[in-house]
N, C-alpha and C positions, 0 to 999 in steps of 0.2 A: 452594379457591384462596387463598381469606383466610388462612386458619390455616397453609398452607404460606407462605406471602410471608411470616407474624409470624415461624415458625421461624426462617425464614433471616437476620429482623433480628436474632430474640434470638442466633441461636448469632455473630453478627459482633458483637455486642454481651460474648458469653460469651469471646468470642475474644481482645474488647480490655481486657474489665474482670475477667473471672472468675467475674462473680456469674452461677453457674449457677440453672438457672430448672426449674421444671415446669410444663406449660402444660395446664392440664386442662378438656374442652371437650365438648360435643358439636354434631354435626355437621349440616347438613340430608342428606337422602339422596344419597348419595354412592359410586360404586364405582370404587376404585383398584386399578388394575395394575401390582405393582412389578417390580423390573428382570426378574425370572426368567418375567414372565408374561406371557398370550396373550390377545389377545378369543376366542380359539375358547374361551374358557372360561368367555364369555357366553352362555349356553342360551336366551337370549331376544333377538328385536329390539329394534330402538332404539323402537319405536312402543311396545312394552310397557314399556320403560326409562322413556320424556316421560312414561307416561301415569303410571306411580308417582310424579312429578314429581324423578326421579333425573336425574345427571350422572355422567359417566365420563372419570379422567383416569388418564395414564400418569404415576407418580409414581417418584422415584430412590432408593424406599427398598430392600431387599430384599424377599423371598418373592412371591407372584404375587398373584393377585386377592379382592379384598374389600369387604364392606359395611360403611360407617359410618352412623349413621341417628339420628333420636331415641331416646333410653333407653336408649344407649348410650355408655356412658362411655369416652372417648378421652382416654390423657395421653400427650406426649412430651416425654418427658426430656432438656434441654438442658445437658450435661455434657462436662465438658474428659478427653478420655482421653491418658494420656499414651502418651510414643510405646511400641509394642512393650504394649501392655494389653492383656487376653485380653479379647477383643471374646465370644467365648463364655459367659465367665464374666460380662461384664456382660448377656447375653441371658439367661440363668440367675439374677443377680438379679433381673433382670424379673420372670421364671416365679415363684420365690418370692416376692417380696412381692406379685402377686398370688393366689396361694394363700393368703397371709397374713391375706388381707383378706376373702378368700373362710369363711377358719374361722373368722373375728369373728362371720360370719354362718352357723356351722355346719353350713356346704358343706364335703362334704371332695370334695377334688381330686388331680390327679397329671399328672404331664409323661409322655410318650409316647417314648418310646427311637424317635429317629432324627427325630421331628419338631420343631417350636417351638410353645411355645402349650400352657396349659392346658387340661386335661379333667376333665370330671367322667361322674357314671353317671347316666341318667336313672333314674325311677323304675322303667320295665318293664329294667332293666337294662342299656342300648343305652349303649356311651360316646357323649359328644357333645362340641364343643370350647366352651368357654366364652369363652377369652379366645385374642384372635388376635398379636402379636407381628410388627413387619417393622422393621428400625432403618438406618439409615445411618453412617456416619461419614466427616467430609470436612475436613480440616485440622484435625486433630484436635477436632473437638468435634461429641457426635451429635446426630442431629436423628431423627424420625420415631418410631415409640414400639408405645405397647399401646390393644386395644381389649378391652372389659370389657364381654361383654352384658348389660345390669342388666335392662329392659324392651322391649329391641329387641320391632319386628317382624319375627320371625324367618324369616318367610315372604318379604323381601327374601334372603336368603342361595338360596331354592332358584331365583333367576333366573340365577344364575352354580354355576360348580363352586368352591367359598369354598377358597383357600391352595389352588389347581388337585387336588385330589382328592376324592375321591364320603367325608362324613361327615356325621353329625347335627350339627346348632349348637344348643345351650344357652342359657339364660339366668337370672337367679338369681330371674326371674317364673317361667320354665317348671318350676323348683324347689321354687314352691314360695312362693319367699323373698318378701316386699315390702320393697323397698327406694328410696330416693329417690339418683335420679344424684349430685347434690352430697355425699350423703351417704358413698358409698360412691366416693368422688373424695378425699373426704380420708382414708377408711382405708388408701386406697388409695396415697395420698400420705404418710401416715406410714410404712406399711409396706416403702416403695420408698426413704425417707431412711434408716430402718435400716437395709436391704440394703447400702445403698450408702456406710454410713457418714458421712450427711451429715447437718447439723440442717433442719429443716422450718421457715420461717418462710412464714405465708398472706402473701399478698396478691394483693387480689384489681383489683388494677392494673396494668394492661401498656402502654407508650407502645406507639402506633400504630408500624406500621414507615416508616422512609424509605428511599425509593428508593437514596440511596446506600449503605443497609447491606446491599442485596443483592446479591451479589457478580454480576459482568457474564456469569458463564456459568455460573448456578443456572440448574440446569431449569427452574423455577417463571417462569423468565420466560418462557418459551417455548410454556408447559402449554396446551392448547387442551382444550375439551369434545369428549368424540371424536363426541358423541350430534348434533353441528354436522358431520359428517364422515361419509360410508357407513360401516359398521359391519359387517364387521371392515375394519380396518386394515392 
């Protein structure tokens, strides 16, 4: 709920000043349902949800349902699209620069014809998805982003059906790889200013948001924990 209130400050901020931003974070456990998606495609109650000490919110990005969690690296990219931009094409830089970032750390990976989101092969040769993808765009400038599973507990994903359909989840622990979140948040972040053509400056300071930069009919003010509410919805 935090991190989506900041968005909403940075992108009215990106709106009035221009300085696009990348906001790179991780999460407490957390499972979101974007526009296209269901609670039927929570496979577990809410007593199992509290008892992982999860929360469950319907969020306005695209694709359907997902886990964010520790060791898990989450960035979304707060960017001015101009009118009539192939919103495709920036889902596609996504997918690349994190591949990018993935063969820094010699993962090789590949995108799935008809899906969004990074995959790689597990060892016993089983695809898995790696990184998961859901974006928005709302007066011209996007909000919501990529998730990157560096050390998730991957065993949160089999409480729901992860992006509504039956697949393995990865991680670049389950690979093999050791890697520290921060670390692979800034390859991850250089890799995404090439894609995108932009320069990369850190920092690692964000003003707090205020209330009046969120605009009066952002979801986010509305968001409730559904796990406070019978489950399904």
């Amino acid at each position: 709920m935090d991190a989506w209130r900041l968005q909403e400050a940075v992108a009215t901020r990106v709106r009035n000043a221009g300085a696009e931003r990348l906001l790179l974070l991780e999460h407490d456990p957390v499972y979101t349902i974007g526009r296209r998606g269901t609670t039927d495609h929570l496979l577990v109650g809410p007593d199992v949800l509290r008892a992982a000490g999860a929360s469950v919110y319907r969020v306005d990005r695209g694709g359907d349902i997902t886990y964010h969690g520790p060791g898990q690296l989450v960035g979304y990219p707060i960017t001015m699209l101009v009118e009539g931009a192939d919103l495709v094409a920036y889902v596609r830089a996504i997918e690349d620069a994190l591949r990018d970032a993935l063969r820094s750390y010699g993962v090789a990976s590949r995108t799935e014809r008809g899906k969004t989101g990074v995959w790689v092969d597990l060892p016993n040769g089983r695809p898995a998805k790696i990184g998961a993808i859901g974006v928005r765009v709302s007066r011209g400038v996007t909000t919501h982003g990529f998730a990157l599973n560096v050390s998730t507990d991957l065993a949160a994903f089999e409480r729901v059906l992860p992006c509504g359909f039956q697949h393995e989840v990865a991680s670049l622990e389950r690979l093999g790889v050791s890697a520290d979140v921060s670390e692979v948040g800034e390859r991850c972040g250089r890799a995404l200013a090439d894609r995108l053509g932009c320069a990369l400056v850190i920092d690692t300071s964000v003003e707090p948001p205020r209330d009046a930069e969120i605009p009066i009919d952002a979801p986010v003010r509305a968001a409730l924990d559904l796990l406070a509410e019978p489950v399904p919805v």
